[in-house]
C-alpha positions as CSV (number, residue, x, y, z in Angstrom):
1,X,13.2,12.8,-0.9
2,X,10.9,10.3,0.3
3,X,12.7,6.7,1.1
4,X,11.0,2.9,1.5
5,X,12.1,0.6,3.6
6,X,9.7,-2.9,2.2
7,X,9.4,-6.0,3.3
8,X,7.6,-9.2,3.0
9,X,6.2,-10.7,-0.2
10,X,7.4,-14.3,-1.3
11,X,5.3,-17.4,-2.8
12,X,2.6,-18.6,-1.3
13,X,-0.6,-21.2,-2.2
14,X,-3.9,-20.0,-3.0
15,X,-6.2,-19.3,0.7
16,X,-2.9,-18.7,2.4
17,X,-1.6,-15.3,3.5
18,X,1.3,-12.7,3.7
19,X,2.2,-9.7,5.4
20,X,4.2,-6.9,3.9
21,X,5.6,-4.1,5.5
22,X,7.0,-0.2,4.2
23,X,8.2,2.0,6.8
24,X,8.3,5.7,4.8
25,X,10.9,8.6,5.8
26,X,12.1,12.0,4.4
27,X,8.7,13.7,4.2
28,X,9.2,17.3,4.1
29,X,5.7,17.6,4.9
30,X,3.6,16.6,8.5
31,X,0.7,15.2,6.4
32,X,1.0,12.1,4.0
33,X,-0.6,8.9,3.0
34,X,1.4,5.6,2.9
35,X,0.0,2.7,1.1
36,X,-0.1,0.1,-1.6
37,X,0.0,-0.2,-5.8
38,X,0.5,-3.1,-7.5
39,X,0.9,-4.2,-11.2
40,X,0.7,-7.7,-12.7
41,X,2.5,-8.7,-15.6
42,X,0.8,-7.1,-19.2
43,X,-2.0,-4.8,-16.9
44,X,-2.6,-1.8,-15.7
45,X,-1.1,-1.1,-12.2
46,X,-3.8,-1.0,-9.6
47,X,-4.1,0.6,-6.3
48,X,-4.5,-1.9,-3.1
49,X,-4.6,0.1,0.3
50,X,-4.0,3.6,1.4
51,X,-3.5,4.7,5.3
52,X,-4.2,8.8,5.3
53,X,-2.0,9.8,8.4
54,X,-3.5,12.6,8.6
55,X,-7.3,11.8,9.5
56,X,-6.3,8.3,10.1
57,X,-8.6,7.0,7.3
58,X,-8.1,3.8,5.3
59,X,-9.1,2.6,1.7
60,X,-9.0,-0.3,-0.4
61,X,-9.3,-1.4,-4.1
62,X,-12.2,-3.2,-4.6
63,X,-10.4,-6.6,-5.4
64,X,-8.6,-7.0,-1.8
65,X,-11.9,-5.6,0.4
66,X,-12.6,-8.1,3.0
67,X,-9.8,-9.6,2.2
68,X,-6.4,-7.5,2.8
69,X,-6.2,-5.1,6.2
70,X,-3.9,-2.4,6.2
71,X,-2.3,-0.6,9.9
72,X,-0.2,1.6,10.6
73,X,2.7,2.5,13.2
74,X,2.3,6.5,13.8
75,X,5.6,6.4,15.6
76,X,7.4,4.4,12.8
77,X,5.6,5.7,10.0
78,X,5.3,2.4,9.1
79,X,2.2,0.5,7.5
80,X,1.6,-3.3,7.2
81,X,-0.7,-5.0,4.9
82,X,-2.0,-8.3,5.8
83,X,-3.5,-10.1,2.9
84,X,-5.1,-13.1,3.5
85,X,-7.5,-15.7,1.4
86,X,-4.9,-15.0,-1.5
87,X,-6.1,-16.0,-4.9
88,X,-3.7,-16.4,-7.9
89,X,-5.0,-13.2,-9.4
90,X,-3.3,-10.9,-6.4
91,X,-0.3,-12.3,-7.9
92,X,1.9,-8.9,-8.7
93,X,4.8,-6.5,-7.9
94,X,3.4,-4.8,-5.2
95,X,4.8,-1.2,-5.0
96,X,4.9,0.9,-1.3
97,X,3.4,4.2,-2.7
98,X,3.5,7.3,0.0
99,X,2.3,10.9,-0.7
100,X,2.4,14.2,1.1
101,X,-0.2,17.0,1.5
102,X,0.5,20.3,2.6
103,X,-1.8,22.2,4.8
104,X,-4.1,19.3,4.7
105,X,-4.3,19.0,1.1
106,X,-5.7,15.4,1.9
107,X,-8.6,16.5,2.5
108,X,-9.3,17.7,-0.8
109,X,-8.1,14.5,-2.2
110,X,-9.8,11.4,-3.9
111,X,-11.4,9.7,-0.6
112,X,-10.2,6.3,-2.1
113,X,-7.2,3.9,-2.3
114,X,-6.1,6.5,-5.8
115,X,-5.2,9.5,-2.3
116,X,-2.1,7.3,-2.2
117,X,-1.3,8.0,-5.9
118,X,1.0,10.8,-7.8
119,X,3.9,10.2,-5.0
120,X,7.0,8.2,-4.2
121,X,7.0,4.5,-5.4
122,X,9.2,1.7,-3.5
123,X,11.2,-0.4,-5.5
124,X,8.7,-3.2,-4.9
125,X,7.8,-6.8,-3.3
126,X,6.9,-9.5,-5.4
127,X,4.4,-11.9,-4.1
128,X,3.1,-14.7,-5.8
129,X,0.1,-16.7,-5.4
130,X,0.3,-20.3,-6.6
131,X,-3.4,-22.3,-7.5
């Protein structure tokens, strides 16, 4: 079973920035890919970042590119999101999401932030964004 260890999150004025953290353990599997959902109030939960361990690529929702950057710790499997120029909109619940691949499954996978879907949610971070 796949366990979250988050961080981060908090309030924060519009421009300004955070940094949240997930460090993910229990993978059965030597492939996975650790990243970020999150899900406002009254919408549909959305998918942020994804880091694919396994061919090191990265991926991010359209709403954060240029904005949010997401790195990893191979030793720690541990990935940190750095969002900066935050708007009020980014305000959410943002959820550490991880998913493992077997035999390199990921490669068959969406190559987009949804290859960090259909696993293991966190418990969440809440960040909010005041304008």
């Amino acid at each position: 079973e796949v366990q979250f260890a988050e961080s981060g999150g908090g309030l924060v004025q519009a421009g300004g920035s955070l940094r949240l953290s997930c460090t993910a353990s229990g993978f059965t599997f030597d492939d996975y890919a650790i990243g970020w959902f999150r899900q406002a109030p009254g919408k549909e939960r959305e998918g942020v970042s994804c880091f694919s361990f396994g061919d090191g690529k990265i991926y991010y929702g359209d709403a954060v590119k240029g904005r949010f950057t997401i790195s990893s710790d191979f030793a720690k499997n541990t990935v940190y999101l750095q969002m900066n120029s935050l708007k009020p909109e980014d305000t959410a619940v943002y959820y550490c999401v991880a998913r493992e691949f077997y035999g390199g499954g990921y490669r068959h996978g969406p190559q987009d932030v949804s290859l960090c879907d259909l696993g293991a949610w966190g418990q969440g971070t809440q960040v909010t964004v005041s304008s």
